[in-house]
KEGUBA-379891 format. One line per 10 residues: number of its first residue (from 1); for each residue x, y, z of N, C-alpha, C, CB. Coordinates in steps of 0.001 Angstrom, whole numbers, always signed. Each point is the difference from the previous one (the first is absolute). Glycine has a CB too. Layout:
REM residues N
NUM = X Y Z X Y Z X Y Z X Y Z  ...
//
This chain:
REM residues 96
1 = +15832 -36332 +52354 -85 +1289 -652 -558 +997 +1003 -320 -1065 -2285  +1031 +2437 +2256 -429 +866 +913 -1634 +454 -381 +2706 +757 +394  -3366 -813 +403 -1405 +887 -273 +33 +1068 -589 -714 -653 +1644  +1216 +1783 -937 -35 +1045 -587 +687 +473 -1694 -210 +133 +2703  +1475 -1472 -2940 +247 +7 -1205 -1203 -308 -1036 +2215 -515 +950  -3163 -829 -640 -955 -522 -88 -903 +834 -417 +678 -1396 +1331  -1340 +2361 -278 -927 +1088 -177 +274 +863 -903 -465 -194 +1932  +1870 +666 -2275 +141 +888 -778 +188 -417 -1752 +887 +1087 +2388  -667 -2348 -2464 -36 -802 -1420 -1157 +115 -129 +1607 -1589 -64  -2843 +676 +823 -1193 +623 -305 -1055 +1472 -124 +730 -2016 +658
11 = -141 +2824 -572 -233 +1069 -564 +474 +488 -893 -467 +131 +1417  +2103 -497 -1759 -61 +175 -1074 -796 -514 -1169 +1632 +435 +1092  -1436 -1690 -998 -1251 -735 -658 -1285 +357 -397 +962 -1170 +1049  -1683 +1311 +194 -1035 +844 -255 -172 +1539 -1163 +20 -1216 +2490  +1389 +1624 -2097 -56 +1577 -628 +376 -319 -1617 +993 +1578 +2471  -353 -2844 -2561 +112 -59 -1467 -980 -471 -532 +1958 -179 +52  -2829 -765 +410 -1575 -774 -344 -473 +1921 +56 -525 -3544 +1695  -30 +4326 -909 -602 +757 +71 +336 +1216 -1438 -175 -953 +2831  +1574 +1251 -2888 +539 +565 -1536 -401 -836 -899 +1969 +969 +642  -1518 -1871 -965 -622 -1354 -916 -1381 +228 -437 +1308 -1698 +1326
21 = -2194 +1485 +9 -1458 +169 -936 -295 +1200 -212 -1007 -1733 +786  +1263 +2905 -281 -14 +1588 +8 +275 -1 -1783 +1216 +916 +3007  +130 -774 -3438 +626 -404 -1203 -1090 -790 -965 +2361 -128 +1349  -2558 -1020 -865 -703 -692 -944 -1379 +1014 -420 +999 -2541 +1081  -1904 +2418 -26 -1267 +1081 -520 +58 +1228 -649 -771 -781 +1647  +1738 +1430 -1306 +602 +1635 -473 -211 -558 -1477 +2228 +1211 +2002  -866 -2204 -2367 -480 -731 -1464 -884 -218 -536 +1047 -682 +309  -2283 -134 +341 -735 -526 -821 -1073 +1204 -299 +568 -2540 +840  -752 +3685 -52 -530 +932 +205 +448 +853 -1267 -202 -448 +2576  +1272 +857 -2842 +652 +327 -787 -123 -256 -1839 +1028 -175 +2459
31 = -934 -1280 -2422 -261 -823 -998 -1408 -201 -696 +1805 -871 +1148  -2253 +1059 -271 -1829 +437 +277 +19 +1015 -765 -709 -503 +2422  +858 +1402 -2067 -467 +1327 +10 +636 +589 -1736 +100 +315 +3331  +1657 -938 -3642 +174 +47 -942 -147 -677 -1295 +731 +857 +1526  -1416 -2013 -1237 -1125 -716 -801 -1042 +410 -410 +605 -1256 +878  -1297 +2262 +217 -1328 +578 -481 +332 +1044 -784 -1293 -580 +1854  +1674 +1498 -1742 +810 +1370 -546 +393 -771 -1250 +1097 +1502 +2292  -33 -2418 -2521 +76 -564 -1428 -966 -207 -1410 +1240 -868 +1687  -2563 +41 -465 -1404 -602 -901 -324 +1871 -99 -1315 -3313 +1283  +897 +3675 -601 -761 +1418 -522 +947 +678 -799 -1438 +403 +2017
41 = +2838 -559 -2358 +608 +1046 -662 -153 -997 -1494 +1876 +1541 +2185  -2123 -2334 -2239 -203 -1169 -992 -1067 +393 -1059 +581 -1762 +1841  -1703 +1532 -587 -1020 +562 -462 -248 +1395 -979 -253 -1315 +1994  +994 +1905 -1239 -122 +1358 -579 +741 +706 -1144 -542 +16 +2070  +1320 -682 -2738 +608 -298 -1040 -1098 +220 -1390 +1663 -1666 +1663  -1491 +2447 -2634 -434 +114 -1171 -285 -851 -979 +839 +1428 +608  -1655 -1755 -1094 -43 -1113 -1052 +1233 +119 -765 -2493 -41 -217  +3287 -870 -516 +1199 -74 -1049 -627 +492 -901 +1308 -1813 +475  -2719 +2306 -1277 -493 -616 -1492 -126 +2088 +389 -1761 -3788 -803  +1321 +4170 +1781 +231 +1743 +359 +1400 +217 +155 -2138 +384 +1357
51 = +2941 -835 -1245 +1168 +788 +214 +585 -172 -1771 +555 -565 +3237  -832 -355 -3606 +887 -317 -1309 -1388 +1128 -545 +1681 -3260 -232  -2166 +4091 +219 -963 +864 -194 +456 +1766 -110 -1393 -2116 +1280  +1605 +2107 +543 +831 +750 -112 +1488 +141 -181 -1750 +217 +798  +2064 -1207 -1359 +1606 +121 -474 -164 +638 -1251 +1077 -2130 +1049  -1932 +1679 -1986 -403 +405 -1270 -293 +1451 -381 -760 -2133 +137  -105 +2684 +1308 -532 +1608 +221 +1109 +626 +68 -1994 -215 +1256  +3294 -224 -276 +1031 +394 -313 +1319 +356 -808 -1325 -569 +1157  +1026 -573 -1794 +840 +130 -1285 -498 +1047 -1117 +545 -2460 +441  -1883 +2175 -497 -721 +809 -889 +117 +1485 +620 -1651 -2027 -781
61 = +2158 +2491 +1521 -322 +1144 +892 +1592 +621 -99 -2247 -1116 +1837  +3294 +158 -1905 +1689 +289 +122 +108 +217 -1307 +1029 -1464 +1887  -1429 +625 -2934 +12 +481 -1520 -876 +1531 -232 +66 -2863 -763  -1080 +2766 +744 -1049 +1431 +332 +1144 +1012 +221 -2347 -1102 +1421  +2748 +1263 +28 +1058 +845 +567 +1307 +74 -923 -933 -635 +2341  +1175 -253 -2928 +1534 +135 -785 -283 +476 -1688 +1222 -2294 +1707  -2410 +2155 -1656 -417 +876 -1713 -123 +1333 +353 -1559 -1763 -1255  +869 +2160 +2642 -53 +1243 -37 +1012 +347 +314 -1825 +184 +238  +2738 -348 +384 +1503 +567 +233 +282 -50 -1429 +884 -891 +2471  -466 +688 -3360 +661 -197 -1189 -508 +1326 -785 +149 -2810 +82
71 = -1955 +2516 -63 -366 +1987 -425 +917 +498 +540 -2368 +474 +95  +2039 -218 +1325 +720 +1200 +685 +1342 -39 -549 -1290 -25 +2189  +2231 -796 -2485 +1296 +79 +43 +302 +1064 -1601 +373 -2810 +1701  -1524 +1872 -2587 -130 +483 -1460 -92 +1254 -265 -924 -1715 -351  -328 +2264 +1289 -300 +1605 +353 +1133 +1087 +221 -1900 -1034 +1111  +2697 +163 -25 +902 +956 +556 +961 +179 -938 -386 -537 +2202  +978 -798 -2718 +1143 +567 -626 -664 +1090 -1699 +1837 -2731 +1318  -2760 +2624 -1517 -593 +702 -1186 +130 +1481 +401 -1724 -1932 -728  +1650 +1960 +1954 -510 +1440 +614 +1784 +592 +509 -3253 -883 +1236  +3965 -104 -1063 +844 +142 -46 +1085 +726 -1246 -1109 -1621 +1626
81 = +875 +1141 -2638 +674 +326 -1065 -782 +1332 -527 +862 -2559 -465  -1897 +2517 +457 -421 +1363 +52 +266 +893 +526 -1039 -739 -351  +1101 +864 +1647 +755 +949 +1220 +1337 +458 -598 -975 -1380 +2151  +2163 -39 -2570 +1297 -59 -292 +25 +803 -1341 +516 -2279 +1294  -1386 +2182 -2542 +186 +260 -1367 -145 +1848 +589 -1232 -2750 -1906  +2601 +3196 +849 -394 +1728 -220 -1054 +392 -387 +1740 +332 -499  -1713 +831 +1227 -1619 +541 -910 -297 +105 -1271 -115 +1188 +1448  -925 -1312 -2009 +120 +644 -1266 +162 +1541 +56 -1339 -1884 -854  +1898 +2458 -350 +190 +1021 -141 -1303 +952 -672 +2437 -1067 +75  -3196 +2104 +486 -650 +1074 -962 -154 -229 -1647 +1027 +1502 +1809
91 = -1749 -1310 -2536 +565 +723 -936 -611 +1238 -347 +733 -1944 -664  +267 +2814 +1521 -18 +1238 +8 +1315 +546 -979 -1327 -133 +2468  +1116 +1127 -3283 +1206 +232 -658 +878 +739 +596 -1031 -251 -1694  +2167 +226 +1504 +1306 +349 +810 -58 +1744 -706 +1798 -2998 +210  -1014 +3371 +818 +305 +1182 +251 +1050 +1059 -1140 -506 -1316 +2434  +520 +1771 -3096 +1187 +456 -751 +484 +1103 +116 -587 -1148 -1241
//
């Protein structure tokens, strides 16, 4: 086998061992790091027994909001037909 063929297999070699573990740590570094970020976002998560809490504040709050729309709607059209109805007329006596 030529040497210099020789020499140059082993560097390649080398350069793929050298990507290889480069690669590998980048990973585990990685995996690390998005493991920790996971546990603290975990952590930080709301109790279930508060959210089913405020789901309730909300509902109670979307109903709230949809009674008072319904006044308003009630209002308007009242005020509506009023606007629409002719005037009443005077009773002033007519002219002869």
């Amino acid at each position: 086998m030529d040497p210099t063929l020789s020499g140059f297999a082993l560097g390649l070699l080398l350069g793929a061992a050298k990507v290889g573990l480069i690669g590998t740590v980048v990973f585990g570094v990685a995996w690390w790091r998005t493991r920790t970020k996971l546990h603290r976002l975990e952590a930080a998560l709301p109790d279930p027994a508060s959210l089913a809490e405020r789901i309730a504040n909300l509902e109670q709050m979307a109903d709230y909001s949809a009674s008072q729309m319904d006044r308003i709607l009630e209002a308007q059209d009242a005020l509506a037909r009023r606007l629409s109805a002719p005037p009443a007329k005077p009773g002033l006596p007519e002219p002869r």
